[in-house]
N, C-alpha and C positions, 0 to 999 in steps of 0.2 A: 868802732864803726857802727854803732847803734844810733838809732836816728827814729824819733815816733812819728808813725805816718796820721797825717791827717783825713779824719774820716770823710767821707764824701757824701753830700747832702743829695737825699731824693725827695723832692715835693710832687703833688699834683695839682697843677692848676686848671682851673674851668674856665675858656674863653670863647666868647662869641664871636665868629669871622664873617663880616661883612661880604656881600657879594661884589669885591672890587678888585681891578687888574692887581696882579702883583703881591696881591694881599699876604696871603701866606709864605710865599717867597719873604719880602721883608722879616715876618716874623723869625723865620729860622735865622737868616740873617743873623735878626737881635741877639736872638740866646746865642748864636756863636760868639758873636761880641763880646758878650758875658758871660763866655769861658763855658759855657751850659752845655751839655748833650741831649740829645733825647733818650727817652726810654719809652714805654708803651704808650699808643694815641688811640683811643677809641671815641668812637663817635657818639655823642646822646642823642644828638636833633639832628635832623634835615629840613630845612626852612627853603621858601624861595629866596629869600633874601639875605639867610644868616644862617649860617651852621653853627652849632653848640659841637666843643668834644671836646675831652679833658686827655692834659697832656700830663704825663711825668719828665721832668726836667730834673738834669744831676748837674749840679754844679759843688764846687771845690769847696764852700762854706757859705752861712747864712748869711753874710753880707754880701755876698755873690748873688742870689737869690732875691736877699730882699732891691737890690740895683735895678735886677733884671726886670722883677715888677714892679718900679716904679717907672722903669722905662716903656713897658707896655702898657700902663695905662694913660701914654703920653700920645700913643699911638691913634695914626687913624685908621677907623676899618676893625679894628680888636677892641672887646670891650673884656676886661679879667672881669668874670664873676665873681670868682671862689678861690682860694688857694687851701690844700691840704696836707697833712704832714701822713704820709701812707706807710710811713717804716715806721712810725708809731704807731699808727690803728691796727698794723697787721700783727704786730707786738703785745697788742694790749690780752690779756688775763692769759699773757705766755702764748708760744705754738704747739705746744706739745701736751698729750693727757692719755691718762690710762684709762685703754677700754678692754670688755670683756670679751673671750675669744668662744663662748659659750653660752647660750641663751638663759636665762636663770626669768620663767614664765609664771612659777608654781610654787606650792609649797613642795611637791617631789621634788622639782628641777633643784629646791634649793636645798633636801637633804642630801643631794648626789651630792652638790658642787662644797657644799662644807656638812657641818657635822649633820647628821651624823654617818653621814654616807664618808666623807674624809679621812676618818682615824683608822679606816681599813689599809687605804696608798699610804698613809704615815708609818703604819706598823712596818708593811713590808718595805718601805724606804731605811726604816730605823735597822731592820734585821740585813738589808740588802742595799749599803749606799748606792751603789753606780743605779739603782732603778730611780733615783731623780732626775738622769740625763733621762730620763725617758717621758718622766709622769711630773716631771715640772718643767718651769719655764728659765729653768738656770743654763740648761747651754744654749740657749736662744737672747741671752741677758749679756750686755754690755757693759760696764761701767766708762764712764765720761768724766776723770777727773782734772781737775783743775785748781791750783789756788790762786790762781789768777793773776800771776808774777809776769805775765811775756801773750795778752791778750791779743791777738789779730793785729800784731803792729801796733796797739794804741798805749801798750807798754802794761806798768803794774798800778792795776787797777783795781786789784782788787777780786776775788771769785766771785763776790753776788753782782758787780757791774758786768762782769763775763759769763752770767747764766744766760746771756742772748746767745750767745758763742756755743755756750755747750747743748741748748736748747736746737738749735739749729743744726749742732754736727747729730742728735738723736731725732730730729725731723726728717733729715737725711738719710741716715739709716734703715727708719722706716719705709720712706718713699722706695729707697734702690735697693735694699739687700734683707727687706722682711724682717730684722732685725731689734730687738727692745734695747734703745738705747736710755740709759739713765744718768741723770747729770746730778756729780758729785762734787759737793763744793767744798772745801777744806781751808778753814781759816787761819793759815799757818805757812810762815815761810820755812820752817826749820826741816829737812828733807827724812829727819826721823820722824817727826811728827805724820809725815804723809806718807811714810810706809810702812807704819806701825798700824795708821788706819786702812788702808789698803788692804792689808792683810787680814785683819781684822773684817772687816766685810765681804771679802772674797768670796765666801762661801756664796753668796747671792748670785754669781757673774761666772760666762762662761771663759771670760777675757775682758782685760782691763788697757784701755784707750787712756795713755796720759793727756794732755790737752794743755796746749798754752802754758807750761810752768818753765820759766827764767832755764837760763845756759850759765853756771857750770851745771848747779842744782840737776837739773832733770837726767843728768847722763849718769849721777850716782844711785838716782832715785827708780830709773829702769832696769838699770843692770842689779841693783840687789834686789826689788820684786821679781825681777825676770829669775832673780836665780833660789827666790824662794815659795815661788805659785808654780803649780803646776798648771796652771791655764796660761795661755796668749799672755803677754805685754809686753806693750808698743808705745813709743812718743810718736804721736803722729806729725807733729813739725820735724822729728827729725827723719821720721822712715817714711812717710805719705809723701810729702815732697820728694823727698830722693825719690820713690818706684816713680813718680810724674815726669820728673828730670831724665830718668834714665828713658824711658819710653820718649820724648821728646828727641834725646839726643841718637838712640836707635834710627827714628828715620831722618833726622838729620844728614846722620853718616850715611845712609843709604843713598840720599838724595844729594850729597856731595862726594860723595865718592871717596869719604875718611876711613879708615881704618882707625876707628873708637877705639881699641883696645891698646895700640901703637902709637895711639897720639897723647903730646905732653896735655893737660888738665891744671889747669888753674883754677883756684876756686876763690874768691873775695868775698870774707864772711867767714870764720870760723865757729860761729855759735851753731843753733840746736838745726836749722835746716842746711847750712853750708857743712856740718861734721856728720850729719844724716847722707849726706849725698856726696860726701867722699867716702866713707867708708863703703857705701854700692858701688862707687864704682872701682871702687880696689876689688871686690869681691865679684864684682862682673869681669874683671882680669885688665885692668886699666892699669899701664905700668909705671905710670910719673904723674904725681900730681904735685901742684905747687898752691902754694896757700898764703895767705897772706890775712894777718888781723891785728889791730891794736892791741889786745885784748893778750896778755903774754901768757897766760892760763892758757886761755883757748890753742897759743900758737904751740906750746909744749905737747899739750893734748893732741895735736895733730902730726905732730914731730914722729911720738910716741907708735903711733897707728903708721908706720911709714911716710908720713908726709914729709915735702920738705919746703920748709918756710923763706918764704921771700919775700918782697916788700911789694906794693900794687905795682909798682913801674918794674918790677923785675916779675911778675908772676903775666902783665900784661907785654913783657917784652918774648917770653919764654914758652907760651903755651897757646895751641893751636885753637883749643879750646877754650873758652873764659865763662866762669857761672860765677856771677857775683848775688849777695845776698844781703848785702848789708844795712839795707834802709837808708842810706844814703843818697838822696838825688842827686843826678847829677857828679857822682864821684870818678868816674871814668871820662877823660876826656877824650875827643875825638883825634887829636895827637898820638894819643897811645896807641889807637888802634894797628894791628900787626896786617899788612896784605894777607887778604884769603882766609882770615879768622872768623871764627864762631862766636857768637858773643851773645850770651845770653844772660840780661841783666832785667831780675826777677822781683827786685822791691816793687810792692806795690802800696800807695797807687803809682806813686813816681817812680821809673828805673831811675839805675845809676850812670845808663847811656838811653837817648830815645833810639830803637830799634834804624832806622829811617838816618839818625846821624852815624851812627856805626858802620852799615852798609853805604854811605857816603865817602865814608874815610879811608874805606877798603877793606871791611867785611866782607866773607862772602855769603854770610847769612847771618841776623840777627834778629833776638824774639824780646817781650817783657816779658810780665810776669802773669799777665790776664789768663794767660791759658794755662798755667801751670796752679792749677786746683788739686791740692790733697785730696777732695772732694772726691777726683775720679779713681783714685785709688783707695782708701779706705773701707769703702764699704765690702766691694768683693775681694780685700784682703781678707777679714775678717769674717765676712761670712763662709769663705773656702776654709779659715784655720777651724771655724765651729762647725762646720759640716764633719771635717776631717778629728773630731775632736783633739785636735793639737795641743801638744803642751806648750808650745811656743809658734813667735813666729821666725824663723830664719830666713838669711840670706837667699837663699834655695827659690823660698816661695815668695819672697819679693822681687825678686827677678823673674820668675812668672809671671809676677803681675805685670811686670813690665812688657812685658815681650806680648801679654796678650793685647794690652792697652794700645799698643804701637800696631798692633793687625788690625784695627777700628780707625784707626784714622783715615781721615780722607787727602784727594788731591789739594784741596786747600787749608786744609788743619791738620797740624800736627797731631794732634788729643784730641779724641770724639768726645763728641757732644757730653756733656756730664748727665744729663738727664734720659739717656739712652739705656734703657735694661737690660740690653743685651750685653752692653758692655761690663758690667756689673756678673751679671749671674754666667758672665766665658768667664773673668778673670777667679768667679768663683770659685770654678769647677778645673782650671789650671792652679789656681793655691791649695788647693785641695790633694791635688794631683802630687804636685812637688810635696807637698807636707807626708802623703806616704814614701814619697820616690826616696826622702830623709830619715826618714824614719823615729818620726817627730809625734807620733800619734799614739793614742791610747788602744789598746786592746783588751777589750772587756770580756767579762760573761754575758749570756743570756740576760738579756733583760725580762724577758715573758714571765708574768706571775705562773 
């Protein structure tokens, strides 16, 4: 059931709108024609007679695109000025860099911050480890690795084609959870090869974030770092999505009046985010889940974890609940659908049901995948396991995550805003919370020289 999604193109184009009935009406028009959306429109000019202001337009591919402005400059009333490619410019010499969190003005300022002011915190680091969580920046450090085997959907590409990927998940970090994320690339599919280095660097990170690396690989490659660093580690395709999933399907049931724990769980998709989010929801106390994959590794694998394997038309005939995962458009059809199901079908950019056809067929609520961002869980996972100096992250505290993520939402969204910091720095101080209530955490001496 794998299936590579195709990326979705953002341009910015610059056009002048005549002062004529209808004018911009037509225009949208156009770009729906050609499959187009909008994204941000600002204004450059205000003319009596012509306004300037550049639009971002996403459409499916660059023939899509280049259609669209051939057809606009067909047009009367619109003149294209300019067309720009804005996911490149904002791309360009990377988004992410290392700054100083300490002024360095002087020749003092610069004997304090290195030598020879330095070999003093070194000595007593060397005599006393645990005074590094204090006097560096190692339980504040992340690592971001990836070899780039299971990219954002666009498949195996490669880790330096996916340093956009990991550049962007420590962008993130920084913006919501105060966090130094670092992006680690590793040219190697063989999974000793990537926990041999792992380990090997460790020492820098106060928690290691796997990132994008292939299904079966990634499930041998967490659970033996997990079981040989004492800090955090996490696949976040398999456990960020699930805490998003499980928070989504929390007020779900609330707002249908399900009994989550009591209902059958189907899941479509047995790789890294569909075995991430059945394992939570066994561990959240979900008593039947039915599963369904090509993939006979993966179905065994599931088997093995209590699942129990069915085929799409038996897992869509059996379960109250449906998460599918598969990158597949379109693989669910409207046929299947069960009266009064849930159906949350999460590929993106295409699900494997449009939400709109599901509740047509007799859904009683259906989502895609747009809202379902690892995004909003990661960061204040991670920053609650670093606060709490955790040695791990457990069930416990990703189910905190979830339950705080699900108290943010609103009347009309499942999942708050992602760029909301509040939401980030509750579920911080909840993983934090659970990661003592577990008893997952380190106990130290005195750090004070």
């Amino acid at each position: 059931m794998k299936h590579e999604a195709k990326a979705r193109i953002i341009k910015r184009i610059r056009i002048r709108i005549g002062d004529m009935p209808e004018c911009l009406g037509r225009f949208a028009m156009l770009v729906g024609e050609h499959r187009g959306r909008f994204g941000q429109i600002t204004t450059v000019q205000l003319g009596k007679k012509a306004k300037i202001r550049d639009v971002d337009i996403h459409t499916p591919d660059e023939a899509s695109f280049d259609r669209l402005c051939d057809a606009i400059r067909k047009m009367d009333g619109i003149d294209l000025l300019a067309t720009q490619d804005v996911v490149l410019e904002m791309h360009r010499k990377g988004k992410i860099e290392v700054t100083s969190r300490v002024p360095v003005e002087s020749i003092d300022d610069l004997s304090i911050v290195y030598t020879p002011g330095v070999a003093s915190v070194c000595n007593k680091i060397h005599e006393k480890p645990e005074l590094a969580l204090e006097y560096t920046s190692i339980p504040n450090n992340v690592a971001i690795v990836t070899n780039g085997t299971a990219i954002l959907g666009l498949g195996d590409i490669g880790p330096v084609a996916g340093m956009p990927v990991m550049e962007g998940k420590a962008l993130l970090f920084r913006v919501l959870a105060d966090i130094n994320g670092y992006p680690i690339l590793i040219d190697s599919k063989d999974p000793e090869v990537i926990i041999q280095t792992v380990r090997a660097i460790a020492p820098t990170f106060g928690a290691i974030k796997l990132e994008d690396i292939r299904a079966p690989e990634c499930f041998e490659i967490e659970e033996r770092l997990d079981a040989a660093l004492d800090i955090p580690v996490m696949h976040d395709d398999q456990h960020g999505t699930a805490v998003v999933v499980l928070a989504a399907l929390l007020n779900i049931a609330a707002s249908t009046y399900i009994n989550l724990k009591r209902s059958a769980v189907g899941i479509v998709g047995l790789g890294a985010a569909g075995s991430g989010i059945f394992r939570l929801l066994r561990a959240y106390g979900v008593e039947q889940v039915y599963g369904a994959d090509i993939n006979e590794v993966m179905t065994s694998r599931f088997e093995s974890f209590g699942g129990i394997p069915e085929s799409l038309e038996g897992v869509m005939a059996k379960s109250k609940i449906v998460i599918a995962t598969t990158g597949v458009p379109g693989l669910i059809k409207p046929e299947m659908v069960q009266p009064q199901q849930v159906v949350l079908a999460l590929s993106n950019p295409d699900p494997e049901i449009d939400p709109d056809e599901a509740v047509q067929a007799g859904a009683v609520f259906a989502m895609d995948g747009k809202s379902v961002n690892n995004a909003m869980a990661f960061p204040g996972l991670f920053k609650g396991a670093l606060q709490a100096r955790a040695t791990k992250i457990n069930d416990a505290m990703r189910i905190a995550a979830a339950k705080k993520i699900a108290e943010f939402a609103t009347e009309t969204e499942l999942i708050p805003n992602i760029l909301d910091k509040r939401v980030h720095e509750a579920v911080a101080q909840a993983v934090e919370k659970a990661a003592f209530k577990t008893g997952v955490t380190r106990v130290l001496d005195s750090v004070e020289f």
